[in-house]
PyMOL Python script that loads the backbone (N, CA, C, O; Angstrom):
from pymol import cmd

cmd.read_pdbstr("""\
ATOM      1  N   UNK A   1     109.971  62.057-137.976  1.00  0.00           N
ATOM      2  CA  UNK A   1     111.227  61.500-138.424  1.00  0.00           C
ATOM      3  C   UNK A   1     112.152  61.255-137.240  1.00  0.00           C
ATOM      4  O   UNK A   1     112.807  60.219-137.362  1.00  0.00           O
ATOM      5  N   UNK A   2     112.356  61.897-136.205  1.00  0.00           N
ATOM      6  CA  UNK A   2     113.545  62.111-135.033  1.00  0.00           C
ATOM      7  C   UNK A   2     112.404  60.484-134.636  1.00  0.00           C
ATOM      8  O   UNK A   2     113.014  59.451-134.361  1.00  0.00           O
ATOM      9  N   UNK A   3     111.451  60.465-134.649  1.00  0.00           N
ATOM     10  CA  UNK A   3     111.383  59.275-133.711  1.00  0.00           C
ATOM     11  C   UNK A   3     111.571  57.687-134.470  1.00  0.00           C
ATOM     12  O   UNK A   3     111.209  56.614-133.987  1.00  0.00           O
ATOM     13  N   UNK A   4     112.328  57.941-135.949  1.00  0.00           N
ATOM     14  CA  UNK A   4     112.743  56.743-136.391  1.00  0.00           C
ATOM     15  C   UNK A   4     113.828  55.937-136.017  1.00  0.00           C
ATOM     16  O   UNK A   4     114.232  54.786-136.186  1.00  0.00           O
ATOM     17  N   UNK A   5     114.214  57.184-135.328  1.00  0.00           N
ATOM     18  CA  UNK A   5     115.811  56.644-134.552  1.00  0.00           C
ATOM     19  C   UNK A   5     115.815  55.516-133.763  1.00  0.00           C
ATOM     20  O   UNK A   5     116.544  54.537-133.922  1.00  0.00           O
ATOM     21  N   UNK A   6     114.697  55.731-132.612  1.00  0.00           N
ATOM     22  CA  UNK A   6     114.327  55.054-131.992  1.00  0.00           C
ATOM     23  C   UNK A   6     113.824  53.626-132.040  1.00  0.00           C
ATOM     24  O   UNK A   6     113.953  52.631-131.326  1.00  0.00           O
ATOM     25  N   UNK A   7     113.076  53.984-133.389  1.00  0.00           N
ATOM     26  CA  UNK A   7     112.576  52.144-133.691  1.00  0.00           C
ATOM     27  C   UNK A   7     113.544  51.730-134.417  1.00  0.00           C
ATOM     28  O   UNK A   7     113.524  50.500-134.372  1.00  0.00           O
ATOM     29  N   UNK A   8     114.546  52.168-135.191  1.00  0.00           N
ATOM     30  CA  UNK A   8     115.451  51.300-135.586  1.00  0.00           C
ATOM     31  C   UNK A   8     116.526  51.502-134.616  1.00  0.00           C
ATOM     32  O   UNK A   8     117.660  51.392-135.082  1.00  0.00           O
ATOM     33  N   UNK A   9     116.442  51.729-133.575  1.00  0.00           N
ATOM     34  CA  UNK A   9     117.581  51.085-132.277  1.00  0.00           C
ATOM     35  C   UNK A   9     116.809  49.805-131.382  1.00  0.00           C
ATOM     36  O   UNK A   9     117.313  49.018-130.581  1.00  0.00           O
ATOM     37  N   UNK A  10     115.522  49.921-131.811  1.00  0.00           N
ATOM     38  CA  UNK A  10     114.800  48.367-131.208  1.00  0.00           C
ATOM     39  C   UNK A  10     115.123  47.510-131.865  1.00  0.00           C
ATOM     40  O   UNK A  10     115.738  46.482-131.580  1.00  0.00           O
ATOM     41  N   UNK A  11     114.499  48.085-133.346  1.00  0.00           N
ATOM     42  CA  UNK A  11     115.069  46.635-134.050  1.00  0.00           C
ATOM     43  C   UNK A  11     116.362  46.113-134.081  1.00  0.00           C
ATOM     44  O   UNK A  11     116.633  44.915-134.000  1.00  0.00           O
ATOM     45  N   UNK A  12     117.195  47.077-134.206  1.00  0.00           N
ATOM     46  CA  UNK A  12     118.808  46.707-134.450  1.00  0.00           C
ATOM     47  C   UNK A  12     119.661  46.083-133.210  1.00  0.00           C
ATOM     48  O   UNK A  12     120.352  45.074-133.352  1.00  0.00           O
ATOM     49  N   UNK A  13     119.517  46.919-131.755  1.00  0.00           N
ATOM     50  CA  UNK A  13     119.591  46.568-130.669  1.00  0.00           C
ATOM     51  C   UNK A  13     119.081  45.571-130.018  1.00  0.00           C
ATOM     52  O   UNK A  13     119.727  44.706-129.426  1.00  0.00           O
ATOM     53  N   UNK A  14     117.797  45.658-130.106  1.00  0.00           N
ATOM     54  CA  UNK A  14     117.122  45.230-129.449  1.00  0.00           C
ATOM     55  C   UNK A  14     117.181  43.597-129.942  1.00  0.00           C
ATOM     56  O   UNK A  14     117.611  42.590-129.380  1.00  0.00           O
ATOM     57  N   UNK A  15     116.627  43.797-131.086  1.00  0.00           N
ATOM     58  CA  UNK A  15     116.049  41.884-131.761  1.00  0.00           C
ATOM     59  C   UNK A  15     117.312  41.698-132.701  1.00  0.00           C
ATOM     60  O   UNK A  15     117.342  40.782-133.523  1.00  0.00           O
ATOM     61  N   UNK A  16     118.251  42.511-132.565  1.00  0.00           N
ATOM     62  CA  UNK A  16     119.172  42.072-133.502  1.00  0.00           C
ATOM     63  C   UNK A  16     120.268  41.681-132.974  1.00  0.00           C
ATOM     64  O   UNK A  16     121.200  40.940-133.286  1.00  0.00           O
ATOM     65  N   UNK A  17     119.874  42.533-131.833  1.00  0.00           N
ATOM     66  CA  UNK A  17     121.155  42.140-130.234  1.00  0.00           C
ATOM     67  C   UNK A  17     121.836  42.866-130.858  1.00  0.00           C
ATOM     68  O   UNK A  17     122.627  41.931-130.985  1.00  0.00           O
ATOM     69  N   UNK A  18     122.517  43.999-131.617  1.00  0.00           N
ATOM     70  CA  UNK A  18     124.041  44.595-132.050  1.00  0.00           C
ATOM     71  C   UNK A  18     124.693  45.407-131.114  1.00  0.00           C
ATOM     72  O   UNK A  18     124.357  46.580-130.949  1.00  0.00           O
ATOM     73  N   UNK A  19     125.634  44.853-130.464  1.00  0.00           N
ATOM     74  CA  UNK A  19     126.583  45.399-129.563  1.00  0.00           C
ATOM     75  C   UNK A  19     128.066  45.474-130.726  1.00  0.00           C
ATOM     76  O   UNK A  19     128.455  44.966-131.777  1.00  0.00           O
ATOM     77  N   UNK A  20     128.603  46.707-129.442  1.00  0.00           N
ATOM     78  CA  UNK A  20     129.859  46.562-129.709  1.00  0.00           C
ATOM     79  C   UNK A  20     131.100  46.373-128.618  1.00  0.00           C
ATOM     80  O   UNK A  20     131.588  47.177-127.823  1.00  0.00           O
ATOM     81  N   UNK A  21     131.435  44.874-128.926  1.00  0.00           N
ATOM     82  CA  UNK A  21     132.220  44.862-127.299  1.00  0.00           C
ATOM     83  C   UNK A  21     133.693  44.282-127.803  1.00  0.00           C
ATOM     84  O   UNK A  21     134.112  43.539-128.691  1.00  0.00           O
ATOM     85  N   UNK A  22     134.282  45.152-126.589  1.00  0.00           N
ATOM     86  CA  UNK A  22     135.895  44.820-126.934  1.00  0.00           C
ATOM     87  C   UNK A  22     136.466  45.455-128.567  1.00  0.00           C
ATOM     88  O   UNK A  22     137.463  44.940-129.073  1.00  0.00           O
ATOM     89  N   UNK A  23     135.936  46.269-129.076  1.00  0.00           N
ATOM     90  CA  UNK A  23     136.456  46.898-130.118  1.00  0.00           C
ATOM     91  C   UNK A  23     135.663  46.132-131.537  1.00  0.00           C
ATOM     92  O   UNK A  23     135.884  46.560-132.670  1.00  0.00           O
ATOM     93  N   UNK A  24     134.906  45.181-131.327  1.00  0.00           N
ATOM     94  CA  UNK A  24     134.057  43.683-132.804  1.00  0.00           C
ATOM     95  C   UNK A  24     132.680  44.274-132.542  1.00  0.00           C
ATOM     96  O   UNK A  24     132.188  44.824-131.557  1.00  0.00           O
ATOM     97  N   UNK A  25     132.358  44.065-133.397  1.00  0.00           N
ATOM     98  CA  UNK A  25     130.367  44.110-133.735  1.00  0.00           C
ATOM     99  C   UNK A  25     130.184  42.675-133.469  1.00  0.00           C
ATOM    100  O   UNK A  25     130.798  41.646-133.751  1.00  0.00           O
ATOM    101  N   UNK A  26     128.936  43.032-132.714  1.00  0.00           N
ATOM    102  CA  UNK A  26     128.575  41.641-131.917  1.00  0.00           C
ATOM    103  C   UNK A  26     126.874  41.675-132.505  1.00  0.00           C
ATOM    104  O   UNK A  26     126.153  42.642-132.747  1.00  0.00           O
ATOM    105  N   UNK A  27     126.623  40.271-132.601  1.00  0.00           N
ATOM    106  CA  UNK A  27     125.068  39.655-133.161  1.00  0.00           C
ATOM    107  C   UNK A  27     124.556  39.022-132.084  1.00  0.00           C
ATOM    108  O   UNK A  27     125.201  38.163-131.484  1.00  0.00           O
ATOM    109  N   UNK A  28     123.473  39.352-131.775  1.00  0.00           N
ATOM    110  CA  UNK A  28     122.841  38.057-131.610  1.00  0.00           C
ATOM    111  C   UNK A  28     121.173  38.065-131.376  1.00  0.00           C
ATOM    112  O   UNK A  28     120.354  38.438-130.536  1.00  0.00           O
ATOM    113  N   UNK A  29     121.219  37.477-132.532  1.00  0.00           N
ATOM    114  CA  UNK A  29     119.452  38.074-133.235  1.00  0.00           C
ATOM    115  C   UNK A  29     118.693  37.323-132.787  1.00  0.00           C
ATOM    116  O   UNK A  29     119.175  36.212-132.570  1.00  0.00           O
ATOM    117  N   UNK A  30     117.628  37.456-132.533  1.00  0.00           N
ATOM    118  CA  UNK A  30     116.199  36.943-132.220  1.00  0.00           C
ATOM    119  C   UNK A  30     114.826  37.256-132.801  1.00  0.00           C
ATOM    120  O   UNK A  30     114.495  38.432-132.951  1.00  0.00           O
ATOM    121  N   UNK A  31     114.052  36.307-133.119  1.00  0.00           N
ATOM    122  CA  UNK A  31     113.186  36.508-134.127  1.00  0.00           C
ATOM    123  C   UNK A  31     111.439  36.353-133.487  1.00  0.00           C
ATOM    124  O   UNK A  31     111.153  35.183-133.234  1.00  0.00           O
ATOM    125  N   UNK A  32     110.441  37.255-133.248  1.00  0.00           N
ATOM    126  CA  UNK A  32     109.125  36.414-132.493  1.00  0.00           C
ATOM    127  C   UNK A  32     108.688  36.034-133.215  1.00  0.00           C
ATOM    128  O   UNK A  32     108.654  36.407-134.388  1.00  0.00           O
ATOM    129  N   UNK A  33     108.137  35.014-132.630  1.00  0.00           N
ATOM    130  CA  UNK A  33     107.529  33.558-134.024  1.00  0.00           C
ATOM    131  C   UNK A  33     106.436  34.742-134.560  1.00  0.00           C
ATOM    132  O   UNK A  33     106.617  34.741-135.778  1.00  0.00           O
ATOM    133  N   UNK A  34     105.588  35.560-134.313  1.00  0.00           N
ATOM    134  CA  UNK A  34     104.870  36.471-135.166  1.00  0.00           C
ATOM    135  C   UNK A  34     105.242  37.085-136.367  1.00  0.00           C
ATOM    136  O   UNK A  34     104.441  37.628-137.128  1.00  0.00           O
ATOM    137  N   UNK A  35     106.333  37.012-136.527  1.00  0.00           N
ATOM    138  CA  UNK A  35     107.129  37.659-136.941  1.00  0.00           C
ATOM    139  C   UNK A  35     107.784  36.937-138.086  1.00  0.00           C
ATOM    140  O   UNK A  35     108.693  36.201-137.703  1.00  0.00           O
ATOM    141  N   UNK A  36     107.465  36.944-140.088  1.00  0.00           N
ATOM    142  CA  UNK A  36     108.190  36.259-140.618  1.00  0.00           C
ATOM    143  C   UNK A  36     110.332  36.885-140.668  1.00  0.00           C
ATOM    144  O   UNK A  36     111.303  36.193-140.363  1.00  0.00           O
ATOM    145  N   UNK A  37     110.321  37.905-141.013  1.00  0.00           N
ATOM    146  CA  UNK A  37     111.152  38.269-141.149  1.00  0.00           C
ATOM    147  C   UNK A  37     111.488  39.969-140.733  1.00  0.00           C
ATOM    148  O   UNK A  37     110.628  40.849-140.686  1.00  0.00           O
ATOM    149  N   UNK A  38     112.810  40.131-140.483  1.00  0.00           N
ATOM    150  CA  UNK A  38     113.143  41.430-140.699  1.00  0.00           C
ATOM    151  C   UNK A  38     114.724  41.765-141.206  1.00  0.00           C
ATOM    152  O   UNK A  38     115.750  41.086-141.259  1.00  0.00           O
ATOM    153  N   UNK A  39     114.462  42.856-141.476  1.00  0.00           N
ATOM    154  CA  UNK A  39     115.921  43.225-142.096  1.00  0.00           C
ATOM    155  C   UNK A  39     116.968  44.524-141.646  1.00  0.00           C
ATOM    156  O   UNK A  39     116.407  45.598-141.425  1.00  0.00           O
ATOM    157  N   UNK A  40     117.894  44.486-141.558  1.00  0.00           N
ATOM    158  CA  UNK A  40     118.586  46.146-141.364  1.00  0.00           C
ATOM    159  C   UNK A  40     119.940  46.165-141.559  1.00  0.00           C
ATOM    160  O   UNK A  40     120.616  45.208-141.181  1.00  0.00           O
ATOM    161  N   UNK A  41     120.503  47.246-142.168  1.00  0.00           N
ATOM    162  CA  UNK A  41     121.784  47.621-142.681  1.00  0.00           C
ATOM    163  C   UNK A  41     122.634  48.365-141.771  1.00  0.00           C
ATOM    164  O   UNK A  41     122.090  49.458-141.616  1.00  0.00           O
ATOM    165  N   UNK A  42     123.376  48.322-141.301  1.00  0.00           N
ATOM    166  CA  UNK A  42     124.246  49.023-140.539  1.00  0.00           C
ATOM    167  C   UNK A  42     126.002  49.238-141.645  1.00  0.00           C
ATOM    168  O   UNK A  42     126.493  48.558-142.547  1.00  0.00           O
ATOM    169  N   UNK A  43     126.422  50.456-140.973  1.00  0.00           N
ATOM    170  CA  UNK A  43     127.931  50.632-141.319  1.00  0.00           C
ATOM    171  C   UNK A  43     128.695  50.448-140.279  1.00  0.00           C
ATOM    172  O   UNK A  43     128.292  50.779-139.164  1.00  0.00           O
ATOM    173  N   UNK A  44     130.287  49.727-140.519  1.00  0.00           N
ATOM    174  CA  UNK A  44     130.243  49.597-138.898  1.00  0.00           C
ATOM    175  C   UNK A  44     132.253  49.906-139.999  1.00  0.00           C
ATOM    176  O   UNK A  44     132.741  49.320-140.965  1.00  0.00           O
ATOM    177  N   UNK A  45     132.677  50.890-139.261  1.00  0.00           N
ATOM    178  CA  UNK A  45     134.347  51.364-139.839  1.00  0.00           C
ATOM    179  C   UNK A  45     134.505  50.957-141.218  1.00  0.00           C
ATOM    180  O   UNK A  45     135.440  50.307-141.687  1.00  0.00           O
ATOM    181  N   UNK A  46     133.678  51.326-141.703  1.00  0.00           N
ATOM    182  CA  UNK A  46     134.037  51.221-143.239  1.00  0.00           C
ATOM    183  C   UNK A  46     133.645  49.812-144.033  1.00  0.00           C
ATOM    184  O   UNK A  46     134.015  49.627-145.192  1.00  0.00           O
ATOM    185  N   UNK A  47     132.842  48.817-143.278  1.00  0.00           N
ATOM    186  CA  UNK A  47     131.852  48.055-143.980  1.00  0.00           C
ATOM    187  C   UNK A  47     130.694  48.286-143.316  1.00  0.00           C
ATOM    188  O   UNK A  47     130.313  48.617-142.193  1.00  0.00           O
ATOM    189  N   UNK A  48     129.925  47.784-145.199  1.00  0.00           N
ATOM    190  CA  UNK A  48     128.404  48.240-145.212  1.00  0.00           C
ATOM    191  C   UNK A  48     127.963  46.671-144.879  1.00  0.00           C
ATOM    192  O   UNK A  48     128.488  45.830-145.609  1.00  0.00           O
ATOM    193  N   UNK A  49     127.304  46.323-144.134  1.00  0.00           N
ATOM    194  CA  UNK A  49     126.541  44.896-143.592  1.00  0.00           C
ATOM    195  C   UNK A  49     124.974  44.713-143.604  1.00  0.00           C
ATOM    196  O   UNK A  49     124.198  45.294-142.846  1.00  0.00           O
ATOM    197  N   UNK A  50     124.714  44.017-144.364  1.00  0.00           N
ATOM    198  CA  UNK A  50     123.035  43.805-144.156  1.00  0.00           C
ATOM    199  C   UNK A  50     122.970  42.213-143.578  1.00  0.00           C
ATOM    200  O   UNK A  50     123.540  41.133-143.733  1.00  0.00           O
ATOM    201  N   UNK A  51     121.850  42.846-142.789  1.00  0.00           N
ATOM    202  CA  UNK A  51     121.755  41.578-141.678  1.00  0.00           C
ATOM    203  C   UNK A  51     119.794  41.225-141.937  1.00  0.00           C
ATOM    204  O   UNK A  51     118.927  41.983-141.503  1.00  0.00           O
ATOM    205  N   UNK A  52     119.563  40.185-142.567  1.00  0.00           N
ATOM    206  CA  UNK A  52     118.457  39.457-142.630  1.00  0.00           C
ATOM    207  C   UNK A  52     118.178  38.230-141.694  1.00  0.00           C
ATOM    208  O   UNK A  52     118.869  37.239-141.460  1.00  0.00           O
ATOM    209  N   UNK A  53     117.127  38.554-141.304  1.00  0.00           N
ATOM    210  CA  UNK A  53     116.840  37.522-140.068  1.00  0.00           C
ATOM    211  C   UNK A  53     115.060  36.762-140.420  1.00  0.00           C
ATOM    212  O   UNK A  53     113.977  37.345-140.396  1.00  0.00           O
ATOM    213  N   UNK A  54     115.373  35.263-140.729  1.00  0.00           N
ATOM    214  CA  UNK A  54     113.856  35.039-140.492  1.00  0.00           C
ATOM    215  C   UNK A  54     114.033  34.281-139.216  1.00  0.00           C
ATOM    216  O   UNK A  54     114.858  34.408-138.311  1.00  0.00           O
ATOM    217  N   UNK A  55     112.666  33.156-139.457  1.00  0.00           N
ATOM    218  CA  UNK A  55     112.449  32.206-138.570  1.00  0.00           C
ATOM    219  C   UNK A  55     113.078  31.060-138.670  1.00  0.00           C
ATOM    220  O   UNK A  55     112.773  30.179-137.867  1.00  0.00           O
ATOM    221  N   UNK A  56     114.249  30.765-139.822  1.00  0.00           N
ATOM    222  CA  UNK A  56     114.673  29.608-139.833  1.00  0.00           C
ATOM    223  C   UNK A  56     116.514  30.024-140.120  1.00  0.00           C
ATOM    224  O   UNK A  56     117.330  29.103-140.086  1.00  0.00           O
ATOM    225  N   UNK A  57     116.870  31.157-140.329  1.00  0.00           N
ATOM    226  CA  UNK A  57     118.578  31.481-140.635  1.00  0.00           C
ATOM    227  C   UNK A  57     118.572  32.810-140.567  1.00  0.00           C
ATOM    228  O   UNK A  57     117.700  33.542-141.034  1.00  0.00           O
ATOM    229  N   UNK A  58     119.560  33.143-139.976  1.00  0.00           N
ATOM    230  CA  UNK A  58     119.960  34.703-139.998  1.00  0.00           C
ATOM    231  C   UNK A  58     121.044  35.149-141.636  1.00  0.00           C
ATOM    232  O   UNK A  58     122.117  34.550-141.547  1.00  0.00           O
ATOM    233  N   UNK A  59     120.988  35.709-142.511  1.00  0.00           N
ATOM    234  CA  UNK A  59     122.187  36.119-143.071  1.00  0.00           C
ATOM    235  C   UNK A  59     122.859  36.878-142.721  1.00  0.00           C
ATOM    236  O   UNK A  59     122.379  37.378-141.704  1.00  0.00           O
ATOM    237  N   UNK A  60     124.116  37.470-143.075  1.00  0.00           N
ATOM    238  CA  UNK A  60     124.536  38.790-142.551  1.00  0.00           C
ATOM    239  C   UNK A  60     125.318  38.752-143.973  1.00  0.00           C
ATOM    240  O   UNK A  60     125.473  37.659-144.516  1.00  0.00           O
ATOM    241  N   UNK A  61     125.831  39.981-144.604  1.00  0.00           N
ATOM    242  CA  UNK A  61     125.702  40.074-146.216  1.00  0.00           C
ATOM    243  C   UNK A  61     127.043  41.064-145.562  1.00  0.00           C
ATOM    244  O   UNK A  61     126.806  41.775-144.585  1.00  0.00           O
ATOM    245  N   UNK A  62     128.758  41.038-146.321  1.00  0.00           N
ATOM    246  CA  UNK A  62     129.393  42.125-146.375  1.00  0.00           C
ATOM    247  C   UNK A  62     129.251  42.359-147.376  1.00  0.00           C
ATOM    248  O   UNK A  62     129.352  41.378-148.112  1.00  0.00           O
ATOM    249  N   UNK A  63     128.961  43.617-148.033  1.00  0.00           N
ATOM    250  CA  UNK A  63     128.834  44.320-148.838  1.00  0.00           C
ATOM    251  C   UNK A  63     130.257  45.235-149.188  1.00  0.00           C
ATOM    252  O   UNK A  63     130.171  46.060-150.098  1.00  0.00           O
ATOM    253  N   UNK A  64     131.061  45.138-148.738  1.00  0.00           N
ATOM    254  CA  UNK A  64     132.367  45.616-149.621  1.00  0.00           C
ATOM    255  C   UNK A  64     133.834  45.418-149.600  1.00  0.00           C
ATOM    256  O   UNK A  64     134.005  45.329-148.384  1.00  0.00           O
ATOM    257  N   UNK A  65     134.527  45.341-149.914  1.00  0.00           N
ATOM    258  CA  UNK A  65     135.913  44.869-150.696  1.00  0.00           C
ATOM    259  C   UNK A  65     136.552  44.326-149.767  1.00  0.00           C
ATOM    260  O   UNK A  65     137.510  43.674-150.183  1.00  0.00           O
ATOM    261  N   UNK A  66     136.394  44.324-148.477  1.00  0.00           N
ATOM    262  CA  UNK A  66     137.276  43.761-146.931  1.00  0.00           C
ATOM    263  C   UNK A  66     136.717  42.817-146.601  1.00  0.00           C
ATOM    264  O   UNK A  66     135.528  42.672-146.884  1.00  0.00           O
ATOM    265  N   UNK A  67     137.394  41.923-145.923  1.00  0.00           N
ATOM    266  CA  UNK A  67     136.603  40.714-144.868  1.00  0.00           C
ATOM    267  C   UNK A  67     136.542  41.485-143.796  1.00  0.00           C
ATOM    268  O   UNK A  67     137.246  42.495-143.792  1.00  0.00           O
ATOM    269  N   UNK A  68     135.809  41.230-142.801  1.00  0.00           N
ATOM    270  CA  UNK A  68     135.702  41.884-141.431  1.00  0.00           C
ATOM    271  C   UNK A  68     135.220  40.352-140.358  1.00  0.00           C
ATOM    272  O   UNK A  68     134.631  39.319-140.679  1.00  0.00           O
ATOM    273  N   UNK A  69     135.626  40.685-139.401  1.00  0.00           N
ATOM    274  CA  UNK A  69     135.221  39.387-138.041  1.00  0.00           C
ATOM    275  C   UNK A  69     134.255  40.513-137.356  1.00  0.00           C
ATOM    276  O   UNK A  69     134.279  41.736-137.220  1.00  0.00           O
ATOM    277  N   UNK A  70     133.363  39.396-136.986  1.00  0.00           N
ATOM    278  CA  UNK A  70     131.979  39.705-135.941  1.00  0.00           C
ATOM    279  C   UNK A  70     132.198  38.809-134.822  1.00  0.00           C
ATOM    280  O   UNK A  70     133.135  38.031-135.001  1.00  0.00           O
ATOM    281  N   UNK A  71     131.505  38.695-133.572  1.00  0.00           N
ATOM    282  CA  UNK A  71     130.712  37.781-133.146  1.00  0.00           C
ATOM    283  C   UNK A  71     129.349  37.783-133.505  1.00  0.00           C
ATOM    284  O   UNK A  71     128.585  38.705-133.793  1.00  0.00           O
ATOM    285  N   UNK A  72     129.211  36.665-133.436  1.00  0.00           N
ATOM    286  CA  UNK A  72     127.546  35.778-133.923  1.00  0.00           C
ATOM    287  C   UNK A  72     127.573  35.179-132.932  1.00  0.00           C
ATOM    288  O   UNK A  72     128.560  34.455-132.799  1.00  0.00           O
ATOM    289  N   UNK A  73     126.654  35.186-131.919  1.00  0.00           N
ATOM    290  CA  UNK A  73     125.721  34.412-131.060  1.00  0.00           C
ATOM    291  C   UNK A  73     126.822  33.518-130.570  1.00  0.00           C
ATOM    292  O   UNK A  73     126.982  32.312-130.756  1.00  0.00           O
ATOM    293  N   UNK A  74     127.419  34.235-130.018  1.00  0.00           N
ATOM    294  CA  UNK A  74     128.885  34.104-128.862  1.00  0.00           C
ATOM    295  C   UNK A  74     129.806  33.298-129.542  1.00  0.00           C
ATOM    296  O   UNK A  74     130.518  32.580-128.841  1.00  0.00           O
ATOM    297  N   UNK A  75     130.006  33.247-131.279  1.00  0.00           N
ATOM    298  CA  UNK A  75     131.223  32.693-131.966  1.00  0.00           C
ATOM    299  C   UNK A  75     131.491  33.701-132.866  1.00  0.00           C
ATOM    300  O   UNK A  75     130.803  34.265-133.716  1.00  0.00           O
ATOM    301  N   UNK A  76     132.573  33.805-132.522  1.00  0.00           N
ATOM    302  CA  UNK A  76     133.578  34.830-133.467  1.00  0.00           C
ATOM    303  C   UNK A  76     133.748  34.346-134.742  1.00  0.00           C
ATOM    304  O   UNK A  76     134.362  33.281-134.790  1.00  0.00           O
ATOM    305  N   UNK A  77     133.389  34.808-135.782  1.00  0.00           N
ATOM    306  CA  UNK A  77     133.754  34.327-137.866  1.00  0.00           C
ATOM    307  C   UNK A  77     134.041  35.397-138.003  1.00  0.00           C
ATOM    308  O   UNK A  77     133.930  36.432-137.346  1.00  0.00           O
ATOM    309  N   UNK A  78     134.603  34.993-139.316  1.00  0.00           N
ATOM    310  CA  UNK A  78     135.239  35.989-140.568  1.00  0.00           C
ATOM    311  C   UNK A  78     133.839  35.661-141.792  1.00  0.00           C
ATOM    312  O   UNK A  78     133.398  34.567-142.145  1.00  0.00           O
ATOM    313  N   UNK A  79     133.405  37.056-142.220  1.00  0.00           N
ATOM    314  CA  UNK A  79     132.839  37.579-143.633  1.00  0.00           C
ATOM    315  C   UNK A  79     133.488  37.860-144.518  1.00  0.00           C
ATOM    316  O   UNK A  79     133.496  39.071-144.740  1.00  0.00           O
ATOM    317  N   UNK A  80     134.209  37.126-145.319  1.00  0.00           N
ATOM    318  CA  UNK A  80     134.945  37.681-146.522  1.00  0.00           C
ATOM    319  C   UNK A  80     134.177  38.677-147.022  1.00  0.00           C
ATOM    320  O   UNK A  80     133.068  38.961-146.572  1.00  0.00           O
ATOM    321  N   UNK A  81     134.961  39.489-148.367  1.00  0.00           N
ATOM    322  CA  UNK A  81     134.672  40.603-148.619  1.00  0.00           C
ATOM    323  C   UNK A  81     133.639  39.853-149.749  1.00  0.00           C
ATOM    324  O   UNK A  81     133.930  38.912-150.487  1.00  0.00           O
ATOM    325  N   UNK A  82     132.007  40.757-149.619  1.00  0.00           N
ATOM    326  CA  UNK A  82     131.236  40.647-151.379  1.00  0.00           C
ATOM    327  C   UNK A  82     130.554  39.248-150.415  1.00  0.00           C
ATOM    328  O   UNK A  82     129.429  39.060-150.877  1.00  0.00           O
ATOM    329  N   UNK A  83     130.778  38.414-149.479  1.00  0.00           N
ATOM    330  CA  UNK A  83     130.241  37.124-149.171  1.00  0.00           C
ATOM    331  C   UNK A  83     128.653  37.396-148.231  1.00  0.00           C
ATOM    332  O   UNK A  83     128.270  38.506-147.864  1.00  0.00           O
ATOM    333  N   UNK A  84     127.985  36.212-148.011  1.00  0.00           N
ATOM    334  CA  UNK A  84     127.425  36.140-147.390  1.00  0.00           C
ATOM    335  C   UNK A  84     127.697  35.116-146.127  1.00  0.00           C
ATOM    336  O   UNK A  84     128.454  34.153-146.008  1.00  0.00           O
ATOM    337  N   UNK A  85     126.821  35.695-145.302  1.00  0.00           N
ATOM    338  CA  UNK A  85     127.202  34.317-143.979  1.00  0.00           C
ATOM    339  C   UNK A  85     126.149  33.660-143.875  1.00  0.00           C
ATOM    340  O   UNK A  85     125.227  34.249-144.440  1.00  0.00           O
ATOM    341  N   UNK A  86     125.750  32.400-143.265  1.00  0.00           N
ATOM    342  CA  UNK A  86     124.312  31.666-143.033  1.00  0.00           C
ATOM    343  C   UNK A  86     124.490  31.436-141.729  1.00  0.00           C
ATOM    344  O   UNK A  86     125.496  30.844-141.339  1.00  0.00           O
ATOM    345  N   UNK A  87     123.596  31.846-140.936  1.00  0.00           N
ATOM    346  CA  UNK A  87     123.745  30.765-139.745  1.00  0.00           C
ATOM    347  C   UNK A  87     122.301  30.685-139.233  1.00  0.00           C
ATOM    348  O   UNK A  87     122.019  29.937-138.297  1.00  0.00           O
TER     349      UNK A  87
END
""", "prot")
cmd.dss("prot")
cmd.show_as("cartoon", "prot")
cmd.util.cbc("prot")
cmd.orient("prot")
């Protein structure tokens, strides 16, 4: 179990790119064409975010009552609250 930590800091970090810079949750996902899809949930100050990534759109899903701003792949948006994003 202690070493699940680890693969979900590859996936999340790593292919999902999730930084946190300047005080914003930052994206910027990448997908290997081997690869149809992956998925992962993070909490980030009190929103819950699921972030789906295939080979053709990333979603990122807020899951509760706030809008929150990210960067995405060096552009800053707003997620309304309950919305999804496409990019």
């Amino acid at each position: 179990i202690t070493s699940m930590a680890g693969t979900w800091m590859s996936i999340v970090k790593g292919f999902g790119g999730m930084r946190v810079k300047e005080d914003q949750l930052v994206f910027n996902p990448i997908i290997p064409k081997e690869w149809e899809a992956y998925s992962f949930k993070v909490r980030f100050r009190g929103h819950l975010l699921e972030v789906k990534v295939n080979q053709k759109l990333t979603n990122i899903i807020n899951h509760t009552e706030n809008p929150i701003k990210l960067v995405i792949n060096g552009k800053e948006t707003e997620i309304l609250a309950k919305e999804t994003l496409a990019v």
